[in-house]
Structure formats: structure tokens, C-alpha cells
N, C-alpha and C positions, 0 to 999 in steps of 0.2 A: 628499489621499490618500484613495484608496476602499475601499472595505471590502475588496475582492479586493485589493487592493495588501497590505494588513495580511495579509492571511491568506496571502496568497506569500510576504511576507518569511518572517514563523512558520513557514512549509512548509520553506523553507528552510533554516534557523535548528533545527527538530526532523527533518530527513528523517530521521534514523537511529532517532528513538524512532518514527517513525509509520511505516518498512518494518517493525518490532519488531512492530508491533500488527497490521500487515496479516498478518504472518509466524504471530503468535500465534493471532487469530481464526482463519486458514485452518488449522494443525494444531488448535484445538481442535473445528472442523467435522469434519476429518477423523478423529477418534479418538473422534466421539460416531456418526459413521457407519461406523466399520470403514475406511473410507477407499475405501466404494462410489462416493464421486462426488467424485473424488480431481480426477479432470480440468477437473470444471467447476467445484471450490475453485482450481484451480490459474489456471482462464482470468482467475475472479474476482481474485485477487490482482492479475494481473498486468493487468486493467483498471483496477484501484486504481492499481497504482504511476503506470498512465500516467498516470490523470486530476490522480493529485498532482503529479506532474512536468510536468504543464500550468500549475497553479496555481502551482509554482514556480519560474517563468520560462523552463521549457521544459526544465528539467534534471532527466532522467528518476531514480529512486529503482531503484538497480540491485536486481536479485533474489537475495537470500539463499539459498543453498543450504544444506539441512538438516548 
């Protein structure tokens, strides 16, 4: 087992606390900037979710709505 295999299982095994955090960092960007760069916090998130949902066997981390 390789170090990415451990780290997918765990991806896996936490996606709902780590879309939590993705979720979390991006509203607290957005409410220390007014929520002037709302779109490019939004893009951000939602390049995170993919790249976890890479590492977690392909099973994308759906997007939380506020």
C-alpha cells in the first residue's frame, strides 16, 4: 500500500468533514473580503473538491450549498 492509497482511503472515509473545511475556509475568505472575490473563492473550492475526489477514487465531494 502506498502512501496515496492511504490518503484515498482517509479521503474517503472523512469526505464530509474535508467538503466542511473546504466549505469553511472559503466563507471565512469571503467575509474577511466582503465577498469581493466571491467567484474566484468559489472556483477555488470547487477545484479542491475535484482534486479530492481524485485522490478518493474518483468519487467527486458534492458541493454544499450555503
Amino acid at each position: 500500500m502506498g502512501l496515496l492509497d492511504g490518503l484515498g482511503e482517509q479521503i474517503v472515509k472523512n469526505k464530509g468533514h474535508i467538503d466542511s473545511a473546504i466549505e469553511q475556509g472559503g466563507d471565512f475568505v469571503d467575509s474577511k473580503t466582503d465577498s469581493k472575490y466571491a467567484s474566484h473563492v468559489d472556483k477555488g473550492q470547487d477545484f479542491l473538491r475535484d482534486k479530492v475526489g481524485e485522490f478518493g477514487g474518483g468519487k467527486d465531494v458534492p458541493r454544499q450549498e450555503p
